[in-house]
NUTI-330552 format. One record per atom (N, C-alpha, C, CB): residue in three letters; y, z, x. Coordinates in steps of 0.001 Angstrom, whole numbers, padded with zeros to 6 digits, always signed. Atoms other than C-alpha are relative to their C-alpha. Glycine has a CB too. Example, Ala and Ser with C-alpha at 12.3 -4.5 7.8 and 13.67 -1.06 7.14 Angstrom:
2
ALA-001190+000000+000890ALA-004500+007800+012300ALA+001200+000000+000900ALA+000027+001246-000992SER-001190-000060-000820SER-001060+007140+013670SER+001090+000730-000770SER+000462-001415+000414
END
This chain:
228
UNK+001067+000932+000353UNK+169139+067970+124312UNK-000768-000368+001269UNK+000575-001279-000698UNK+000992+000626-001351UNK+166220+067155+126839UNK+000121-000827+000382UNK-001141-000224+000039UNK-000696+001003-000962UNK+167037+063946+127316UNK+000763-000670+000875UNK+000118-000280-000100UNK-001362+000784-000864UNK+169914+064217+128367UNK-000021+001220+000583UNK+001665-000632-000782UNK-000128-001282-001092UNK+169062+067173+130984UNK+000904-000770+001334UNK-001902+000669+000631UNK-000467+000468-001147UNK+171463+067045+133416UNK-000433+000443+001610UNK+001233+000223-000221UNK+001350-000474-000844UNK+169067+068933+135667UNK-000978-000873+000554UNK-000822+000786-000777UNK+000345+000708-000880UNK+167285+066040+136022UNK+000470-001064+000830UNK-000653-000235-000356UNK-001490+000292-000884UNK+170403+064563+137689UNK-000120+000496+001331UNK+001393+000782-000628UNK+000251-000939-001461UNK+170202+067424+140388UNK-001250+000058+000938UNK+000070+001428-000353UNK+001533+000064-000852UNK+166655+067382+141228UNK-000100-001330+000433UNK-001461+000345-000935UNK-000125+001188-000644UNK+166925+063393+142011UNK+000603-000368+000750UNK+000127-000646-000430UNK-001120+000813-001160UNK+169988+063209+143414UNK-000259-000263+001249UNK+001190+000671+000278UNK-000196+000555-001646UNK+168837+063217+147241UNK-001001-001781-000247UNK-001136+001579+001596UNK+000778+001398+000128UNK+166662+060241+146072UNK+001123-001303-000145UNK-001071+000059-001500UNK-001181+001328+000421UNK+169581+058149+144619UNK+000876-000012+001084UNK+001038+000212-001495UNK-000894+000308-001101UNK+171727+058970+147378UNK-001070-000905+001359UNK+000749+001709+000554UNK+000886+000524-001011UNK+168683+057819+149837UNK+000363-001441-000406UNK-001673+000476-000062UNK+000316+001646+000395UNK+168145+054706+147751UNK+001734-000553-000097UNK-001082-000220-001937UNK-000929+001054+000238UNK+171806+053828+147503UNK+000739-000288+001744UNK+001240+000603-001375UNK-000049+000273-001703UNK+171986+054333+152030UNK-000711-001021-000100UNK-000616+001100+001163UNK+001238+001125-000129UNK+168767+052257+151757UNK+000647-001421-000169UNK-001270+000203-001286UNK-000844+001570+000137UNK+170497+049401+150087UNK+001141-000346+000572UNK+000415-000331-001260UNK-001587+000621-000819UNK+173731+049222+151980UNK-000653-000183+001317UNK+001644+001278+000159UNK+000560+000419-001472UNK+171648+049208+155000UNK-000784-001616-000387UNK-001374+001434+000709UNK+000462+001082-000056UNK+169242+046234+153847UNK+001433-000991-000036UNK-001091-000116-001119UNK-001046+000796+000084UNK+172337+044357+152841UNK+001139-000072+001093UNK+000489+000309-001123UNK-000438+000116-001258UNK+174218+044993+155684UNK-000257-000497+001351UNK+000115+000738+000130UNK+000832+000361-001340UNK+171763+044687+158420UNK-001034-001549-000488UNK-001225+001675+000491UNK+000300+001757-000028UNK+170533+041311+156756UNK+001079-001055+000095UNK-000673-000461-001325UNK-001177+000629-000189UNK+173874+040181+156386UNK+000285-000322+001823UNK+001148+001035-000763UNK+000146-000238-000962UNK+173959+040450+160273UNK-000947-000395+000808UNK+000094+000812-000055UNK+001349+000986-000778UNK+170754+039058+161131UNK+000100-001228-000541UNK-001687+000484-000287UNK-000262+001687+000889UNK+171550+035946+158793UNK+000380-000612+000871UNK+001118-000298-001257UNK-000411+000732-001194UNK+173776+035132+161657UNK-000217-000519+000900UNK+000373+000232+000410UNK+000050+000150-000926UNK+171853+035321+164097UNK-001173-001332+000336UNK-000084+001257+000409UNK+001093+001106+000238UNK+169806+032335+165147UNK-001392+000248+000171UNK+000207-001063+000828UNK+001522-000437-000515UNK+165838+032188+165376UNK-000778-001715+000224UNK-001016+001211-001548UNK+001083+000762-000837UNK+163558+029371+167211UNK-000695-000787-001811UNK-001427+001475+001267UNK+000393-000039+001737UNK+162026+029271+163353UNK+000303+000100-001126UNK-000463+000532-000348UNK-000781-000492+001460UNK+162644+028925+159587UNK-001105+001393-000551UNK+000014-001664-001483UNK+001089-001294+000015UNK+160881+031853+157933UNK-001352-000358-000575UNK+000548+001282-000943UNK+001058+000948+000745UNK+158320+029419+156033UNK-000878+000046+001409UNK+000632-001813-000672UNK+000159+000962-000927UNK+157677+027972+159755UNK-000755+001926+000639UNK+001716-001239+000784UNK+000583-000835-000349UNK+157269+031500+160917UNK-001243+000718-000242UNK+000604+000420-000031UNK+001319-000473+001044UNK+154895+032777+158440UNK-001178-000830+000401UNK+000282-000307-001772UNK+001222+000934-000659UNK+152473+029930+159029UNK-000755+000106+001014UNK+000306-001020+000314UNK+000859-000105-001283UNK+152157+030488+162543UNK-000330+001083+000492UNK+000470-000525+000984UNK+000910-001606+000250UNK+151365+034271+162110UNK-001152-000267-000755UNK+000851+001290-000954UNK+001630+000089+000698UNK+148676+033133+159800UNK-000565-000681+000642UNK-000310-000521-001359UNK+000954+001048-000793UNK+147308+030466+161814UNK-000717+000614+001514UNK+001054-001438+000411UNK+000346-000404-001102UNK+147257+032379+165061UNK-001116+001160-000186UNK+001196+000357+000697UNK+001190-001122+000512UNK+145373+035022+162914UNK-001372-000636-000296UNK+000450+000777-001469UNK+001433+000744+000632UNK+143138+032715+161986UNK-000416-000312-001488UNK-001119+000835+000365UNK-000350-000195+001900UNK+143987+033294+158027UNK+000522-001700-000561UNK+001861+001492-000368UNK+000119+001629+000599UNK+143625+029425+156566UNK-000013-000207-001332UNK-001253-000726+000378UNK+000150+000491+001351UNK+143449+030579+152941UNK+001353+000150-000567UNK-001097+000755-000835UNK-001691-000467+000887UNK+147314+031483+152310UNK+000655-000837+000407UNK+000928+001457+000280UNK-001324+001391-000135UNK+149945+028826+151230UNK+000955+001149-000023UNK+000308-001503-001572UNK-001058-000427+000614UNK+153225+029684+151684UNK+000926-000745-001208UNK+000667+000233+000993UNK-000869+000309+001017UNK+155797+029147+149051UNK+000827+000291-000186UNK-000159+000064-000773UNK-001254-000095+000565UNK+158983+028494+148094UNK+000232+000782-001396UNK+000406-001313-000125UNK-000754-000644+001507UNK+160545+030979+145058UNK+001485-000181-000402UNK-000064+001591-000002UNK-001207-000424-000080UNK+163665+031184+143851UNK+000385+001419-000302UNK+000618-000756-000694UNK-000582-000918+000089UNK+165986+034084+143728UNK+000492+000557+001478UNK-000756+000747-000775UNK-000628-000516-001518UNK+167390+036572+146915UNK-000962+001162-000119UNK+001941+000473+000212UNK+000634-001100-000419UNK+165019+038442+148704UNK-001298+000433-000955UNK+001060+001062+000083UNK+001008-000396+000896UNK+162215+038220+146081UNK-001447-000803+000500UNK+000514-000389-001583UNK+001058+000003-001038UNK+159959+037673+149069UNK-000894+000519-000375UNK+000196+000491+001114UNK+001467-000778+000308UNK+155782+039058+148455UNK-001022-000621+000267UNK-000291+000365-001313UNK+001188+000504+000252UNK+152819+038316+149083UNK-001064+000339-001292UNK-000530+000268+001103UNK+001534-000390+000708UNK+150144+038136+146472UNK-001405-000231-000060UNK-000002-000181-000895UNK+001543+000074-000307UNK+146454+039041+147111UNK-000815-000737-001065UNK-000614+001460+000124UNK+001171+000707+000972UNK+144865+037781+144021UNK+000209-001502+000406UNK+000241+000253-001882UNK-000147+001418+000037UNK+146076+033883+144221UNK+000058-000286+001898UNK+001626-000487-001069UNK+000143+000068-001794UNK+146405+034526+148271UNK+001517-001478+000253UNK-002434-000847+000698UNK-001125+000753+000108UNK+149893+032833+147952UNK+001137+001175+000806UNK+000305-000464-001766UNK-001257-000630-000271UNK+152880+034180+150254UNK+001245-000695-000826UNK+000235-000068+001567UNK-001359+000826+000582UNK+156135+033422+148268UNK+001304+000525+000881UNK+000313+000387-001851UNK-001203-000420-000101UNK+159278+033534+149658UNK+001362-000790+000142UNK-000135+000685+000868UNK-001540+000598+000315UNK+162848+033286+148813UNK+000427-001475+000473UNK+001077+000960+000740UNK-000871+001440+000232UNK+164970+030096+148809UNK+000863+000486+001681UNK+001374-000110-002011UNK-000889-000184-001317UNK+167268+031749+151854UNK-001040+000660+001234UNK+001441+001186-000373UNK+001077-000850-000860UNK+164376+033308+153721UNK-000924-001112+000648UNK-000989+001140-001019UNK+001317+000839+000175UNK+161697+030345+153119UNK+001107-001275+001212UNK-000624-000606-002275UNK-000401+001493-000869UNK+164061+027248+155066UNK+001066+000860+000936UNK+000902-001634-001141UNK-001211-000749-000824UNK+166789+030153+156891UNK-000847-000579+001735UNK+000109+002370-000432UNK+000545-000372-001205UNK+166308+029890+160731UNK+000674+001076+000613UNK-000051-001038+000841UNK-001026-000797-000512UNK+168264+032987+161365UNK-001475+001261+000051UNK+001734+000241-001175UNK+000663-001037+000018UNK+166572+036271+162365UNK-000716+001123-001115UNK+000673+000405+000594UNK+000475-000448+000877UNK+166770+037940+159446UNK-001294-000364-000780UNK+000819+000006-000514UNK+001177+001057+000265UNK+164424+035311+157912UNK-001301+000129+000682UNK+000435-001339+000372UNK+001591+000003-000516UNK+161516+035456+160238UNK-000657+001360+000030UNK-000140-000567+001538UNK+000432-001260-000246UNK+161564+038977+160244UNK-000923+000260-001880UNK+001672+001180+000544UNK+000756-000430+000941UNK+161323+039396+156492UNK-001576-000779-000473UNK+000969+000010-001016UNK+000680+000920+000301UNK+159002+036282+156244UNK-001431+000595+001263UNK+000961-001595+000150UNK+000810-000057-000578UNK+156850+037935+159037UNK-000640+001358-000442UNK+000358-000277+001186UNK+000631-001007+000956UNK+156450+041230+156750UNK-000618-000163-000883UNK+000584+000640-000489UNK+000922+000343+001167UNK+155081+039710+154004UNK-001501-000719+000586UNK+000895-001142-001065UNK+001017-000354-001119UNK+152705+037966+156780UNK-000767+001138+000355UNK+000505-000124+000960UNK+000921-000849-000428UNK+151716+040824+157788UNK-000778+000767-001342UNK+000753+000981+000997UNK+000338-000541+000654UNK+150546+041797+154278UNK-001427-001195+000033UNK+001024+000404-001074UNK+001214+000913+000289UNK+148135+038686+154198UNK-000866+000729+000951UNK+000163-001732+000297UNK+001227-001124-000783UNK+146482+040165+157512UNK-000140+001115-000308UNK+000088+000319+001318UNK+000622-001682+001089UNK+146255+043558+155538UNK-000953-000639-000509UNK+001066+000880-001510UNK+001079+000160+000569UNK+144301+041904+153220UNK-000867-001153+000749UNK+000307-000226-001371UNK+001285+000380-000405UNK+142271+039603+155525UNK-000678+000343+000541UNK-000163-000645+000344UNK+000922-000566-000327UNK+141093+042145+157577UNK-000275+001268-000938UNK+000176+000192+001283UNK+000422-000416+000967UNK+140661+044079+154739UNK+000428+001925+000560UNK-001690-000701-000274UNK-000407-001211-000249UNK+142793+047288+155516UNK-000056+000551-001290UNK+001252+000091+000670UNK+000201-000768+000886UNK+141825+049780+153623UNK+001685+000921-001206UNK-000960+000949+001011UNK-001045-000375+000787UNK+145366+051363+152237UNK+000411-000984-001189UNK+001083+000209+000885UNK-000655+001221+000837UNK+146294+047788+150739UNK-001110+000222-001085UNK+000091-001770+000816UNK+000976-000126+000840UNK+142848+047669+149008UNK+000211+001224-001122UNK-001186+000152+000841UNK-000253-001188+000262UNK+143422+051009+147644UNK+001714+000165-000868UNK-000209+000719+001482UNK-001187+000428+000772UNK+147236+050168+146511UNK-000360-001157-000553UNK+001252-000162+000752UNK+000117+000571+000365UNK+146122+047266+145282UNK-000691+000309-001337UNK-000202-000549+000766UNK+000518-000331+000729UNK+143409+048994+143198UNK+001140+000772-001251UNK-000999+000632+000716UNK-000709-001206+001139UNK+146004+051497+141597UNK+001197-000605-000453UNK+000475+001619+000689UNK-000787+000961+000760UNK+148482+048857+140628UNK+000088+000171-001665UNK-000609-001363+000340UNK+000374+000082+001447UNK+147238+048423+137172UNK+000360+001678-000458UNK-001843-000552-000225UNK-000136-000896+000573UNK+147136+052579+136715UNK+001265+000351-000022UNK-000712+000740+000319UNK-001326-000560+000339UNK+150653+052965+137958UNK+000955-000784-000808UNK+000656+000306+001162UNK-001131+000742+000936UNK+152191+050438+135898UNK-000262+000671-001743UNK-000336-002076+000082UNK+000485-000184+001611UNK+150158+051540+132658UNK+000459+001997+000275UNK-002427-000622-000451UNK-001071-000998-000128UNK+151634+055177+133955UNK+001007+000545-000118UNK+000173+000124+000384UNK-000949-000115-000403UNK+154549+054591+134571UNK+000671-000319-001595UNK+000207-000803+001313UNK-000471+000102+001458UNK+155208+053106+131016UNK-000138+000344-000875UNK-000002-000602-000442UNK-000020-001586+001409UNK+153506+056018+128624UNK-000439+000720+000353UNK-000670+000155-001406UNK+000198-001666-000591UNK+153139+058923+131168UNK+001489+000319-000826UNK-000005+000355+002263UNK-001237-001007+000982UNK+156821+059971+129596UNK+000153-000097-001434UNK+001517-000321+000376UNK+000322+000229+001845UNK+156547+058543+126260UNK-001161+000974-000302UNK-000643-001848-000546UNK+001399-000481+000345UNK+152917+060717+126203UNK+001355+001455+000550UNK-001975-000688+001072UNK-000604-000925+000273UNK+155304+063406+127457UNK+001104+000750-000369UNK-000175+000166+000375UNK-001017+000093+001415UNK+158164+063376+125024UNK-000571+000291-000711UNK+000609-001102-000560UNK+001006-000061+001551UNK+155442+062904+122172UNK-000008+001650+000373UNK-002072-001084-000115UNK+000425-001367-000417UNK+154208+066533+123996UNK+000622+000790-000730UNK+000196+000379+001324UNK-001252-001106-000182UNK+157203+068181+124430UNK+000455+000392-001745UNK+001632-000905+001053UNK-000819-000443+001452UNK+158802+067316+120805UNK-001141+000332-001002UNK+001060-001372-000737UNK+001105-000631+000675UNK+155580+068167+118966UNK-000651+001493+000341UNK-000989-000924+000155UNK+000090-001796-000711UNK+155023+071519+120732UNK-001621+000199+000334UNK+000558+001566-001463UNK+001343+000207-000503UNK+151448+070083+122265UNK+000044-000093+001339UNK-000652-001128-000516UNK-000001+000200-001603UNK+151360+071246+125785UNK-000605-000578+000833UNK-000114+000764+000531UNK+000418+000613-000312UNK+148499+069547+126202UNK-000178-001367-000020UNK-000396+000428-000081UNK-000242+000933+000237UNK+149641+066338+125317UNK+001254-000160+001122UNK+000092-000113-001400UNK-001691+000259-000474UNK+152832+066806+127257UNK-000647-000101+001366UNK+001489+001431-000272UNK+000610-000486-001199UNK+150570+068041+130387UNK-000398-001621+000256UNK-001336+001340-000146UNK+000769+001666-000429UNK+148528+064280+130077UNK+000778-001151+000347UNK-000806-000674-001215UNK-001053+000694-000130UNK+151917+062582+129994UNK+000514-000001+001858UNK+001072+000706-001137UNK-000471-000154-001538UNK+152618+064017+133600UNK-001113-000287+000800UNK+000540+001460+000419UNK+001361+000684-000201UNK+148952+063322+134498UNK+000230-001469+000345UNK-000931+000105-001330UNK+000027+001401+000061UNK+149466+059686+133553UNK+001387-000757+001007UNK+000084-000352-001723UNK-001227+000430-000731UNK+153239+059451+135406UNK-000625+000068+001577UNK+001460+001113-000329UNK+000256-000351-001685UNK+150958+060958+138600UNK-000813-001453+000729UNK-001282+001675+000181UNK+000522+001099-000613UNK+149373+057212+139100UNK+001189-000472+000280UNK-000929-000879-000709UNK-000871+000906-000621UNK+152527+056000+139493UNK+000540+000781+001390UNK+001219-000426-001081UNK-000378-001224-001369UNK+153371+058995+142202UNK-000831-000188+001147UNK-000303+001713-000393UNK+001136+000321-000779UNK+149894+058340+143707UNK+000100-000862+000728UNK-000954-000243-000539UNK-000535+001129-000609UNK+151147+054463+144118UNK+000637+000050+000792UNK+000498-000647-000515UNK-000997+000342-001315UNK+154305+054854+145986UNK-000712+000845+000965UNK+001791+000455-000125UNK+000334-000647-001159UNK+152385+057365+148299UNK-000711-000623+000704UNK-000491+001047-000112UNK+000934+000420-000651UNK+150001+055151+149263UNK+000568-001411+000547UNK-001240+000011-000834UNK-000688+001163-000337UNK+152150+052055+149044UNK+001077+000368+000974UNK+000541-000681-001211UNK-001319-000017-001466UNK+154976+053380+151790UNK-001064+000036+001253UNK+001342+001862+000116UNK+000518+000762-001344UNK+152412+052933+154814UNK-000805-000586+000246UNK-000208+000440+000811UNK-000155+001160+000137UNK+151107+049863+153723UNK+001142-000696+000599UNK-000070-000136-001110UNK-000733+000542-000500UNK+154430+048786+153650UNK+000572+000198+001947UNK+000781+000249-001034UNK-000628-000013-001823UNK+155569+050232+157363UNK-001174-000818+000260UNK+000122+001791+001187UNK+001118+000887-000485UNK+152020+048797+158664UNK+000121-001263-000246UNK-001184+000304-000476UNK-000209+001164-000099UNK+152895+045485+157536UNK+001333-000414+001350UNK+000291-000350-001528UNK-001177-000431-000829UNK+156354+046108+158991UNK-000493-000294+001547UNK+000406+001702-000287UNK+000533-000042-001387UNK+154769+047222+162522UNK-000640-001277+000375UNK-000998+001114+000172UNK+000486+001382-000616UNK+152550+043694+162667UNK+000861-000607-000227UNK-001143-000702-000394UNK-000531+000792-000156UNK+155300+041996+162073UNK+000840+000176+001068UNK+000357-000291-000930UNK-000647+000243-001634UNK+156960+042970+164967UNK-000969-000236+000720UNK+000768+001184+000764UNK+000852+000606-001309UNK+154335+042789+167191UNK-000277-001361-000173UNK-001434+000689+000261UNK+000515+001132-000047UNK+153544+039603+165987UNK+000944-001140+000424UNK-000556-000180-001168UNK-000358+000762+000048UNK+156591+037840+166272UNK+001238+000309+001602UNK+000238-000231-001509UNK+000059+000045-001510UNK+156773+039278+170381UNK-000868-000716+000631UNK-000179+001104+000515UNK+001282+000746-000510UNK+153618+038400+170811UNK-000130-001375+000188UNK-000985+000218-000782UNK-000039+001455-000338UNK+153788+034914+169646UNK+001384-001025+000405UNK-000583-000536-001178UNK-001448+000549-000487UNK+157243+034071+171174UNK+001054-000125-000541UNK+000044-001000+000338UNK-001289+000362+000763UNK+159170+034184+168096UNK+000882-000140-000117UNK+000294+000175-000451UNK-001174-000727-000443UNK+161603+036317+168900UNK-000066+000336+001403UNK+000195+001210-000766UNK+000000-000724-001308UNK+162908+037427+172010UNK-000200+001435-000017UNK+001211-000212+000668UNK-000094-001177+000332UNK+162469+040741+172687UNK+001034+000564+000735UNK-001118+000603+000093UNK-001551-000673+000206UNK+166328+041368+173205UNK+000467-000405-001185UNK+001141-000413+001074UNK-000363+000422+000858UNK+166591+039819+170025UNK-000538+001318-001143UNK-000442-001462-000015UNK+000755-000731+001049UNK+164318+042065+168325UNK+000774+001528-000920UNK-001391+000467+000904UNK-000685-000919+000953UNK+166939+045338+167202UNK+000369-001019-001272UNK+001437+000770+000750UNK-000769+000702+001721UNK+168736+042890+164553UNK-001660-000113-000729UNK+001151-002329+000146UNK+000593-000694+000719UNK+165330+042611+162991UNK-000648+000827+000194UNK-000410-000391-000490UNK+000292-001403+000307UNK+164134+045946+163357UNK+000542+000505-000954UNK+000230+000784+000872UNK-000867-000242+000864UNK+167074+046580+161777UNK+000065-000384-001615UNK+000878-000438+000584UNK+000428+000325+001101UNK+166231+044646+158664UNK-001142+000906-000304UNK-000263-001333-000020UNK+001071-000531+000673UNK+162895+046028+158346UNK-000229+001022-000264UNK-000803-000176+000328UNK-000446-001106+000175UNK+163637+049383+158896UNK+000998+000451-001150UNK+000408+000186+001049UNK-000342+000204+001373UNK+166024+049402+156456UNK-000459+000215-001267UNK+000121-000853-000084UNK+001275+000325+000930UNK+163592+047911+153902UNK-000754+001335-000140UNK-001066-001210+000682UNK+001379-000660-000261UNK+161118+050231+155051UNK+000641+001809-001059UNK-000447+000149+002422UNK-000780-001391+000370UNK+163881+053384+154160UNK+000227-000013-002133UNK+002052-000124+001132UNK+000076+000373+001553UNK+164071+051659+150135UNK-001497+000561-000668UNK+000114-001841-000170UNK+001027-001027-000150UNK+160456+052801+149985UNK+000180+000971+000183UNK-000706-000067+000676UNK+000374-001180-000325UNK+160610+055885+151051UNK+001218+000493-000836UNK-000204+000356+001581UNK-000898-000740+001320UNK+163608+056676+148174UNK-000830-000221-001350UNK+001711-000804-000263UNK+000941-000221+001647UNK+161376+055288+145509UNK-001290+000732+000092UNK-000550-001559-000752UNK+001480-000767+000215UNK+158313+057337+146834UNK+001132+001805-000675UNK-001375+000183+002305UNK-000902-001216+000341UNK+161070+060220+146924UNK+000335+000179-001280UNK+001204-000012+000641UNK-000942+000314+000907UNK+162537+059249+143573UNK-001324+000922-001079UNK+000566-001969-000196UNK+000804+000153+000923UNK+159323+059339+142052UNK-001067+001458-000413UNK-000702-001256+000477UNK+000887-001094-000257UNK+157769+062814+143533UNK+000826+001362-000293UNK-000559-000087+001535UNK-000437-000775+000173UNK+160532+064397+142434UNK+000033+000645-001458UNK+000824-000276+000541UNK+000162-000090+001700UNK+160410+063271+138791UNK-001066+000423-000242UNK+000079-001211-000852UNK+001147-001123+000529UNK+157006+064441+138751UNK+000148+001420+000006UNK-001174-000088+000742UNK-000522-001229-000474UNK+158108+067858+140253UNK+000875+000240-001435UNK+000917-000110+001598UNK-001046-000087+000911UNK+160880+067930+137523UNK-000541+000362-001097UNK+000749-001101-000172UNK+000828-000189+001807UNK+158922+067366+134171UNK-001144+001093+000110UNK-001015-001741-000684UNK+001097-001198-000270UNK+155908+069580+135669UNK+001012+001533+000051UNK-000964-000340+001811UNK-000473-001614-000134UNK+158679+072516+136410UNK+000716+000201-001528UNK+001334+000331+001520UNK-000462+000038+001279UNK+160190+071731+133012UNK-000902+000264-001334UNK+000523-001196-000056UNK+001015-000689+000472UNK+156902+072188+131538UNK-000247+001492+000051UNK-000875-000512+000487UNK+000835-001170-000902UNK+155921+075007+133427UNK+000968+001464-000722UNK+000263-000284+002275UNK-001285-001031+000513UNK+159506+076908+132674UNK+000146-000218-001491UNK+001614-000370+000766UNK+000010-000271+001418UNK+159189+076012+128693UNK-000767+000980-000418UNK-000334-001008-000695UNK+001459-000554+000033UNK+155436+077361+128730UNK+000575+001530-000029UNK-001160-000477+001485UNK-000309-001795-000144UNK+156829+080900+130187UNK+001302+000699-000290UNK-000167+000481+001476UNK-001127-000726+000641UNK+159886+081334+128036UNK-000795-000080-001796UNK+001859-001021+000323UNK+000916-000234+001327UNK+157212+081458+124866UNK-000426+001409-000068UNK-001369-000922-000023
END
């Protein structure tokens, strides 16, 4: 039964194994920076990356949950976590100075963010009946229906490609920013590197994850097509 190809098991697997390094590293290497102390809470940090930028229209904010840190461009609101938002430990300013660095993405108006920002909407509406559109395909024996299904999954493929260096580029100003403005020491600075890097490696399994599943259903196409 197609659904249950175990083929597409094999063709993912270096992705799941990426993404399940990825997460033992964030969780590890934050666990580890939690410890360590920082000059700043990550609220306290954030602020004074925006202020020194000159960026006066973004509140930060308290959320709850772990690690469900973001900035969002439309309301121009940084949120972050409950352990992140009042922490003064390293970990904290680091992640709190990545999401920072997404506000200066969008106040000087870097073009990648703009551009992931735009394709938001296609990869979500992609991502949720590019396979349903190619199922319908497949089990109806409409190749060209099945073909539009992988079409429609390719905005969400498009997204993570464009969204992994966004994310490092935020990443990168947040280190510089939080040398620059004294945050951190810079013997302090591996523990978060170490966080963000990390982070940065969770991306790059879901761009992986995602370029493979396209690859997959397109060769699964491709190899039905020429056993007709």
């Amino acid at each position: 039964m197609f659904f249950f190809d175990p083929m597409y098991f094999v063709w993912i697997a270096p992705a799941m194994l990426l993404a399940a390094w990825a997460q033992w590293r964030v969780k590890s290497s934050f666990e580890a920076a939690s410890r360590e102390p920082a000059p700043l809470s990550g609220a306290a940090a954030a602020q004074l990356i925006l202020r020194s930028a000159g960026v006066t229209d973004v509140a930060v904010e308290r959320v709850p949950g772990h690690l469900t840190d973001h900035y969002d461009p439309q309301s121009k609101v940084l949120r972050l976590s409950q352990g992140v938002y009042d922490s003064r430990s390293l970990a904290a300013v680091g992640i709190a100075a990545h999401e920072a660095g997404h506000a200066l993405q969008d106040a000087k108006s870097y073009a990648l963010m703009g551009v992931r920002n735009a394709a938001v909407g296609v990869a979500n509406f992609g991502s949720g009946i590019g396979l349903f559109v190619f199922m319908i395909g497949l089990g109806l024996a409409l190749k060209p229906v099945a073909w539009l299904g992988i079409v429609l999954f390719g905005g969400t493929v498009f997204f993570q490609l464009v969204n992994l260096p966004v994310e490092i580029d935020a990443s990168n100003r947040a280190k510089a920013e939080l040398v620059n403005l004294g945050i951190v020491p810079v013997a302090d600075m591996p523990a978060v590197n170490s966080v963000l890097n990390a982070a940065a490696w969770t991306y790059v399994a879901g761009t992986l994850q995602s370029v493979l599943t396209l690859l997959y259903y397109a060769s699964f196409l491709a190899g039905s097509s020429d056993d007709r």
